[in-house]
C-alpha positions in Angstrom: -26.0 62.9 31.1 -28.5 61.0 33.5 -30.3 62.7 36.3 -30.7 61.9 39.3 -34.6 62.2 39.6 -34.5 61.8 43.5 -32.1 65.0 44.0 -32.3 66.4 40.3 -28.5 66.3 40.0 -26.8 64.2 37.7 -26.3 60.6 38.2 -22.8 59.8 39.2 -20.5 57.9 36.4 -17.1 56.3 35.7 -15.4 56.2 32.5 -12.3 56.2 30.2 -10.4 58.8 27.8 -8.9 56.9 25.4 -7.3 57.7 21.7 -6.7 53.9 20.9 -10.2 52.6 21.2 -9.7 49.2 20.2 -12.6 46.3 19.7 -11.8 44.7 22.3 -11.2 47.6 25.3 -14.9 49.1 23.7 -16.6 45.6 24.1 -15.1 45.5 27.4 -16.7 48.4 28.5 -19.8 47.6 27.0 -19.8 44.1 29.2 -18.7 45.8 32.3 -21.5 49.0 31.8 -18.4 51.6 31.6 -20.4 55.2 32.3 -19.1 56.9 29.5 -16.0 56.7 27.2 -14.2 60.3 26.0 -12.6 59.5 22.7 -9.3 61.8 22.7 -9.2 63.1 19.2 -7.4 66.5 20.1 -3.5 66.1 19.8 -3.2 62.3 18.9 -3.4 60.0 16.1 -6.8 59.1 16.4 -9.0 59.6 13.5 -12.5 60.7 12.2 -12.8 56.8 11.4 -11.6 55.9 13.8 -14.2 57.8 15.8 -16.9 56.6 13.8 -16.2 53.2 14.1 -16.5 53.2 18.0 -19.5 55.3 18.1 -21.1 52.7 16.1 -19.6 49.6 18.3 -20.7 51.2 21.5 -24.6 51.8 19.9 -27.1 50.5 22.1 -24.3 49.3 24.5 -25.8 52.3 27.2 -22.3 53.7 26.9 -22.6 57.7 26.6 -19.8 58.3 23.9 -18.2 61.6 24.0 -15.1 62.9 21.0 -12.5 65.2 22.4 -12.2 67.8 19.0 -9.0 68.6 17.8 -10.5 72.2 17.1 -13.5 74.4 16.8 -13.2 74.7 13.0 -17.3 74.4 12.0 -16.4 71.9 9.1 -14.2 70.0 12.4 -17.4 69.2 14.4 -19.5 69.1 11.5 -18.0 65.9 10.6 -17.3 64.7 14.3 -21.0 65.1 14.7 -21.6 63.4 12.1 -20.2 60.1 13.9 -23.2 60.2 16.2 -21.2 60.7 19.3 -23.7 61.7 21.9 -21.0 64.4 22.7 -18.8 66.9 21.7 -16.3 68.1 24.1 -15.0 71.6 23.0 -11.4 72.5 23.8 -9.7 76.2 24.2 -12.7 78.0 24.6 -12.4 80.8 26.3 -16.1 82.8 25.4 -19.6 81.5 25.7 -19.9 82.8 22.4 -17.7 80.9 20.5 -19.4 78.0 22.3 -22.9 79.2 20.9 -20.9 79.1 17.3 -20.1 75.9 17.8 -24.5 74.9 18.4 -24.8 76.8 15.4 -22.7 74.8 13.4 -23.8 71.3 14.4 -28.0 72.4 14.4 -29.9 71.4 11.2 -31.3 74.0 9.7 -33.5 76.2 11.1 -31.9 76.5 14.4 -28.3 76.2 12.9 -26.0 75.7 9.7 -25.5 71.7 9.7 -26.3 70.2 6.0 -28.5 67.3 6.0 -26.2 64.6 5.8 -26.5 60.9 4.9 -24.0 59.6 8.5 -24.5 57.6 11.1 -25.8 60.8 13.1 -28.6 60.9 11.2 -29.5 56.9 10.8 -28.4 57.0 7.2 -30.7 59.9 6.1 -33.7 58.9 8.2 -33.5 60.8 11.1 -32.7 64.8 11.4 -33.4 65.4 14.6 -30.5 63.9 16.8 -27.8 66.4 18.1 -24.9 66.1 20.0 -24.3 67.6 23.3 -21.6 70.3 23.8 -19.6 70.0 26.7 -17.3 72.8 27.7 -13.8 71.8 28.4 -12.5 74.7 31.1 -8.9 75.1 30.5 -8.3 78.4 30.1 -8.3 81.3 32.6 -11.0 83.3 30.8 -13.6 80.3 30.1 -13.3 79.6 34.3 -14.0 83.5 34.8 -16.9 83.0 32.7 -17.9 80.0 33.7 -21.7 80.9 35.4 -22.2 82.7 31.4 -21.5 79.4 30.4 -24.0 77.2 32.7 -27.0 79.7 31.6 -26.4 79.6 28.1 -28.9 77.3 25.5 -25.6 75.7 24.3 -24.2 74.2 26.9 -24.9 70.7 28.2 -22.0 69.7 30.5 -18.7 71.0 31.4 -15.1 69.3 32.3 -12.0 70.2 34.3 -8.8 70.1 32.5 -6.1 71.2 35.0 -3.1 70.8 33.0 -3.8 73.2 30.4 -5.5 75.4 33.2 -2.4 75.1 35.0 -0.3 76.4 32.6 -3.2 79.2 31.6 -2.4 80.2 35.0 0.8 79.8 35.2 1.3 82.0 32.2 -0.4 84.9 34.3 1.9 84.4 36.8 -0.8 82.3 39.2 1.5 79.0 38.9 0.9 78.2 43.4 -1.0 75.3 43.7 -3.6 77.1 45.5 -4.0 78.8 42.6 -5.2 76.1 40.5 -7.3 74.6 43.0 -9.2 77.5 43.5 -10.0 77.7 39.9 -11.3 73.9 39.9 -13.4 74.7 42.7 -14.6 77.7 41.4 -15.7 75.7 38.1 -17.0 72.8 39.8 -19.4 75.2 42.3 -20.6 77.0 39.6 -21.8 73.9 37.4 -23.0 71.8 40.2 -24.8 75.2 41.5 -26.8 75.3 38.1 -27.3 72.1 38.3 -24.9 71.0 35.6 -23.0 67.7 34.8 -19.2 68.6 35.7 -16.8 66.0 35.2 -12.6 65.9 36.3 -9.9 63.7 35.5 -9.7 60.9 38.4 -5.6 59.7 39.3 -7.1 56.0 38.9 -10.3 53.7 38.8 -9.3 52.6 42.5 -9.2 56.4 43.0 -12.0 57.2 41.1 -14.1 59.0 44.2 -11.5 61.5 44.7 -13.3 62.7 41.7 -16.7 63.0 43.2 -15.2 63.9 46.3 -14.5 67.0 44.8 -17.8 68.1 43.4 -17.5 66.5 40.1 -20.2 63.5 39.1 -18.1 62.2 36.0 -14.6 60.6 37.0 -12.6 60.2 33.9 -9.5 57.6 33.6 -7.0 58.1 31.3 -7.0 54.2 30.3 -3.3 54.2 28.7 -2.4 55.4 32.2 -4.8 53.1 33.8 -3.0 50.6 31.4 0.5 51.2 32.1 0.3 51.6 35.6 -1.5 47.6 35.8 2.0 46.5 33.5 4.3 48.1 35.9 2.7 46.3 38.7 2.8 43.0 36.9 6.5 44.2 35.8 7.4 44.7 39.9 5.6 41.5 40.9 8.1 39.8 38.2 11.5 41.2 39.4 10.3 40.6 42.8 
């Protein structure tokens, strides 16, 4: 992500998580300079083509492009790499090494395992230098505990907040108070921002986007079909109304 040259922090950005990234809602974001889009590919329908096709829609748009893995499989984000995503964001993780497996896998040869692959990564063949970022999704109890390992490690490029898997991580060790999973966020967000890493959180809305950064964070994420169905109920109240 940007930096902030004045304060050497990262640049503060707005974007969507989506898994129905549709022509038109991509080229909308394009036209409106959208920060980033998170393509949700862990637990939905959407596909590797799928992916591929709005990596390549959003190229040149200035729109960072991040994929959501369904898994940490090294044939998994082989081929998401492969879409040219700028970003990988890595689910589950719970060990900074299984997060420097993952760099492994998706490094050309000599620094990792990654074939030389004719995809849009790699402009067709031409180009064997490009790598995606790995960002660190913290959602389990043992990735937050670990979490300044993470920041110093070669692998990792960003990290995000995903509190309702965290709060259920926690809530299976009995920790289920809100307090409980606020102090983990807090405890993520202050670690990243201390090393001077990107950390990005779920925001409740756009109009509520700098609760995000009012926390700590410098990427506020929308879910859009939230975002989406929220503007239809509105419309739906103004109707019965």
């Amino acid at each position: 992500m940007p930096f902030d040259p004045l304060i050497g922090r990262p640049r503060r950005s707005v974007g969507l998580i989506t898994a129905d990234p549709g022509a038109t809602l991509l080229a909308l974001c394009a036209h409106a300079g959208i920060g980033f889009v998170v393509l949700d590919a862990e637990q939905t329908p959407l596909t590797l083509q799928q992916c591929t096709d709005a990596v390549l829609r959003l190229r040149g748009s200035g729109v960072h492009v991040s994929v959501r893995v369904p898994d940490l499989s090294p044939d998994t984000l082989v081929a998401f790499a492969n879409t040219g995503a700028d970003e990988l964001v890595l689910p589950h993780l719970r060990r900074p090494e299984e997060l420097e497996a993952a760099f492994e896998a998706v490094r050309y040869a000599p620094a990792g395992r990654r074939s030389r692959q004719v995809s849009p990564a790699s402009g067709f063949g031409s180009d064997f230098s490009r790598h995606p970022g790995l960002s660190v999704l913290f959602e389990t109890v043992d990735a937050v505990e670990c979490v300044r390992d993470f920041a110093a490690s070669a692998a990792f490029a960003s990290g995000w907040l995903g509190p309702t898997d965290l709060a259920s991580d926690l809530a299976r060790r009995g920790m289920d108070r809100p307090e409980d999973l606020d102090k983990a966020g807090h405890s993520v967000i202050d670690a990243l921002r201390d090393a001077g890493r990107s950390v990005g959180i779920p925001a409740p809305s756009m109009a509520r986007a700098d609760e995000a950064f009012d926390r700590g964070a410098d990427r506020a994420a929308v879910y859009w079909e939230r975002e989406l169905a929220s503007l239809l109920g509105d419309f739906a109240m103004v109707q019965r109304g």
